[in-house]
C-alpha positions as CSV (number, residue, x, y, z in Angstrom):
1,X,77.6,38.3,15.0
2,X,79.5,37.9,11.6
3,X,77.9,38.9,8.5
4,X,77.2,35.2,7.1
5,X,75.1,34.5,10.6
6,X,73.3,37.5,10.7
7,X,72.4,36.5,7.0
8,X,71.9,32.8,7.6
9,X,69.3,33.8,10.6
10,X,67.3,36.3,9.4
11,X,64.5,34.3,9.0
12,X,64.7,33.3,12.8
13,X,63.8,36.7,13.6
14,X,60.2,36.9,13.9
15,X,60.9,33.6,16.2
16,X,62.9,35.6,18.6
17,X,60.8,38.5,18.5
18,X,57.7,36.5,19.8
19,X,60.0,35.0,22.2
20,X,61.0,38.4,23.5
21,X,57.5,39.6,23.9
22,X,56.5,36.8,25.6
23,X,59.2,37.4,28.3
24,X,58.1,41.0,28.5
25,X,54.3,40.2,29.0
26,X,55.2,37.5,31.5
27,X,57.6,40.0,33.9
28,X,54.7,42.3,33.5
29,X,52.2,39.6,34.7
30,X,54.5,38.9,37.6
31,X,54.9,42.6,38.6
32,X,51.1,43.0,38.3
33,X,50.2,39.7,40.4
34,X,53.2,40.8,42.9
35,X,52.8,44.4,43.6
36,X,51.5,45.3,46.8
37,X,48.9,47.6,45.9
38,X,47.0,45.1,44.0
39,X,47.2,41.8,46.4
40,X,45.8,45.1,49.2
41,X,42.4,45.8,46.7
42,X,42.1,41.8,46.4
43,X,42.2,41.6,50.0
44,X,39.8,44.2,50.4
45,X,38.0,43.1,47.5
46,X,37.7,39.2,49.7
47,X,37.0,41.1,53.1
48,X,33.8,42.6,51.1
49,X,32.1,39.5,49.6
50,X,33.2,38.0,52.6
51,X,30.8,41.0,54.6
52,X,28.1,40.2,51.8
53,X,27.9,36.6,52.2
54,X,29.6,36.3,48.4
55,X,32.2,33.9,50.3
56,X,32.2,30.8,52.9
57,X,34.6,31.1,56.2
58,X,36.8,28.7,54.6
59,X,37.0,29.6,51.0
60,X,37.6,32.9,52.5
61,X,40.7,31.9,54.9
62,X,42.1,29.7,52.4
63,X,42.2,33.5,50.0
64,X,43.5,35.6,52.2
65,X,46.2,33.2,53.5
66,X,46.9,33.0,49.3
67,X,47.2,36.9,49.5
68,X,49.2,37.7,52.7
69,X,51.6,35.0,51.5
70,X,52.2,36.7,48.0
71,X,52.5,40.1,50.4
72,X,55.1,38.4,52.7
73,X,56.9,37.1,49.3
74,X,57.1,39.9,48.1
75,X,58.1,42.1,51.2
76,X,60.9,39.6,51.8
77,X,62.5,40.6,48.0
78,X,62.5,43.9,49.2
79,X,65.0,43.1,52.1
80,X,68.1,42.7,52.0
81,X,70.1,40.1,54.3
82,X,72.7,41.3,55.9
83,X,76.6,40.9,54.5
84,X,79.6,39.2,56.5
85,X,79.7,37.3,60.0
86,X,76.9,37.5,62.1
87,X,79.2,37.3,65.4
């Protein structure tokens, strides 16, 4: 960036800065709702209000098919397909 640009867009910066942030919090929402760990202690957390009659049959399978989708999701970014010709 020449001088004259870096001059010219100064005041931009606090723009870019929240924009910047913004992307940060959002990849750290995404890891959070993502990470195995977490959908696991929501399942539990279903299974239990399920137990305590918190939770209908259906509200409940219509959750946990939610959660063991965003675990398969997520189990499938951690493979990797294999390279070159099948045969």
């Amino acid at each position: 960036m020449g001088l004259l640009s870096g001059v010219l867009l100064l005041p931009l910066a606090p723009v870019r800065g929240v924009g910047w942030v913004a992307e940060r919090l959002l990849d750290a929402a995404e890891n959070e709702l993502h990470d195995p760990a977490v959908v696991r202690a929501r399942l539990r957390a279903l299974n239990e209000a399920l137990e305590r009659g918190e939770l209908s049959a259906e509200d409940f399978e219509r959750d946990e098919e939610r959660l063991l989708d965003l675990l398969e999701q997520r189990a499938g970014h951690g493979r990797q397909e294999p390279k070159g010709d099948p045969s």
